[in-house]
C-alpha positions as a Python dict, from the first residue, in 0.01 Angstrom:
ca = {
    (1, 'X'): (0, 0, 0),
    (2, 'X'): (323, -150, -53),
    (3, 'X'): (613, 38, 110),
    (4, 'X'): (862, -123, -168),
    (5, 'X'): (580, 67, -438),
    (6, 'X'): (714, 401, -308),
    (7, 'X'): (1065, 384, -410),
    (8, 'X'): (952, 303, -755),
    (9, 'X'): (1019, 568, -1051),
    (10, 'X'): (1058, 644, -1366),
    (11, 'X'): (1384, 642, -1506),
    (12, 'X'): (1512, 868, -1817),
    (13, 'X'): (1676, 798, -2103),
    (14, 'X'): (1900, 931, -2373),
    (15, 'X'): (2082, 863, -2747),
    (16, 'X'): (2366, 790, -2538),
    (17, 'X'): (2257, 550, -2296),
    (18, 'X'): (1964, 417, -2526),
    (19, 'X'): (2142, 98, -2670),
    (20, 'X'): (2264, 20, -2317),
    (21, 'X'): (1930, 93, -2120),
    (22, 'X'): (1659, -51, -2367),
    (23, 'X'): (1834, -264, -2675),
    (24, 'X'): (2079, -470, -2433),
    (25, 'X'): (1819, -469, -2153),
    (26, 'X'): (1797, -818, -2009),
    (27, 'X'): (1415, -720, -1885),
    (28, 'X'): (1183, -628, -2184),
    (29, 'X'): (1137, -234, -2181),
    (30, 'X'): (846, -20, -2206),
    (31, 'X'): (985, 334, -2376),
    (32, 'X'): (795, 649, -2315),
    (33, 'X'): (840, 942, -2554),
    (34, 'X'): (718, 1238, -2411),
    (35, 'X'): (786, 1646, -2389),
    (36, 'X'): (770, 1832, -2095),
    (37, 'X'): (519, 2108, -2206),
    (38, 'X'): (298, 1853, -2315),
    (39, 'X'): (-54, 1785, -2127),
    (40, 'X'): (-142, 1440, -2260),
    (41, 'X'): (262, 1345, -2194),
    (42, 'X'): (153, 1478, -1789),
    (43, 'X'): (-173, 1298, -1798),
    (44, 'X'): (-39, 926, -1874),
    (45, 'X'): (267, 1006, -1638),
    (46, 'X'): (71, 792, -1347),
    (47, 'X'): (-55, 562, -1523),
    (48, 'X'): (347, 462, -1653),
    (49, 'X'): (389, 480, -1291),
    (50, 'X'): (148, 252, -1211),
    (51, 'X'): (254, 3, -1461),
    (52, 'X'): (612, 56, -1338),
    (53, 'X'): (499, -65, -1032),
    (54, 'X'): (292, -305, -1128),
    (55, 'X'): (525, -500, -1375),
    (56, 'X'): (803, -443, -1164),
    (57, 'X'): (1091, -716, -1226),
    (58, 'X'): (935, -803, -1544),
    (59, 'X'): (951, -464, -1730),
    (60, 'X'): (1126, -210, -1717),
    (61, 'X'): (942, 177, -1750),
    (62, 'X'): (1146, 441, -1863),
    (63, 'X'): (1100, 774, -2035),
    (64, 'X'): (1276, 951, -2292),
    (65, 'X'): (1231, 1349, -2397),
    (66, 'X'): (1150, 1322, -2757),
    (67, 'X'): (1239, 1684, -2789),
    (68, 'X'): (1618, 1640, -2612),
    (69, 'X'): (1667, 1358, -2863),
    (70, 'X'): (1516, 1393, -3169),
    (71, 'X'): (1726, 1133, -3340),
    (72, 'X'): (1584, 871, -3166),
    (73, 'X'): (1241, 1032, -3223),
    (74, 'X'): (1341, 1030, -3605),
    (75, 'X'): (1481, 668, -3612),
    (76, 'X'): (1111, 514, -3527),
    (77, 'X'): (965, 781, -3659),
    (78, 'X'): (773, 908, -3360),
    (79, 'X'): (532, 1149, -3478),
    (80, 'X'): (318, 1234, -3173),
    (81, 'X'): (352, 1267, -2828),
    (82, 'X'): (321, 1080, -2630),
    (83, 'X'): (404, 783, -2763),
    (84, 'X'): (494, 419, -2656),
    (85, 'X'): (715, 146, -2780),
    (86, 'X'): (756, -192, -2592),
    (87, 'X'): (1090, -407, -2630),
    (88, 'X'): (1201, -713, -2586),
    (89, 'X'): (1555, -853, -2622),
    (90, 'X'): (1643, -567, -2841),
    (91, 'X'): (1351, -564, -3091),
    (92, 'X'): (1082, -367, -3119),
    (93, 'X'): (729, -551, -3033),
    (94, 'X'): (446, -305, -3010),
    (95, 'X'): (352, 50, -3028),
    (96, 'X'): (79, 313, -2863),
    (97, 'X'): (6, 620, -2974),
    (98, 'X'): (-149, 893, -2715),
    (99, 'X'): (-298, 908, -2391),
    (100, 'X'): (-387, 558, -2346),
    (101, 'X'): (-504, 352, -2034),
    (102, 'X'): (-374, 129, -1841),
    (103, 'X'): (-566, -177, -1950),
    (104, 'X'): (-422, -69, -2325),
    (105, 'X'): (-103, -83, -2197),
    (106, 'X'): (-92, -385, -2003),
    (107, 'X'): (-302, -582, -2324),
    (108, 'X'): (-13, -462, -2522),
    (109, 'X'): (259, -642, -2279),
    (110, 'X'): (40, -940, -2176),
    (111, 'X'): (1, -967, -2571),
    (112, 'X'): (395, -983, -2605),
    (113, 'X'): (475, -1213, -2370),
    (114, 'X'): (182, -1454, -2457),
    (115, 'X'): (272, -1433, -2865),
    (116, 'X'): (606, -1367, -2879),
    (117, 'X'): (589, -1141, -3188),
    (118, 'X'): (547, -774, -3292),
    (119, 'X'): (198, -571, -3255),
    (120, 'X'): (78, -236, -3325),
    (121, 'X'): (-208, -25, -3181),
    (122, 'X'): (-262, 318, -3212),
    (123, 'X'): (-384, 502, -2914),
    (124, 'X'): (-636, 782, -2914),
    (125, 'X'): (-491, 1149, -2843),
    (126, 'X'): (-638, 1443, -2630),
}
């Protein structure tokens, strides 16, 4: 393994440092909505680690406590948890819904860059 792969982590976000972090991010940004008490939010937490590491330089993995900020939860009307949403340059390109893999995950970024536009898939849930 990779000794630079160890110092990688996931970062956390809030409504205050949200437009800084993600919307005036010079990297596109992969946005995890999660809870603490929730299982499927503990069960994908390696596999955002793993795409942290693997898309490191290119995009950005960070996580943000749905429950600590429910305005932002409200403003793109996240619903369930846990719940993904990919940005580039500011806008909003794709979302996923649940405990997805990593394959859905990277298809959804590969998808991005390739196209250049918005897409939507919903995940399945535990």
């Amino acid at each position: 393994m990779n000794p630079s792969q160890n110092i990688i982590t996931l970062r956390f976000v809030t409504e205050e440092d949200f437009p800084s972090e993600v919307l005036q991010s010079q990297n596109a940004v992969l946005v995890a909505f999660w809870a603490p008490w929730s299982k499927p939010c503990r069960v994908i937490d390696p596999v955002l680690l793993e795409i942290a590491r693997s898309c490191a330089g290119k995009v950005q993995v960070v996580k943000l406590n749905a429950d600590d900020n429910p305005n932002l939860s409200l403003c793109f009307g996240v619903q369930h948890i846990p719940t993904l949403l990919y940005f580039e340059a500011g806008n909003l390109r794709g979302q996923l819904v649940g405990t997805v893999s990593k394959e859905a995950i990277l298809t959804l970024l590969s998808r991005n860059n390739e196209a250049g536009h918005a897409s939507t898939e919903k995940g399945e849930t535990l």
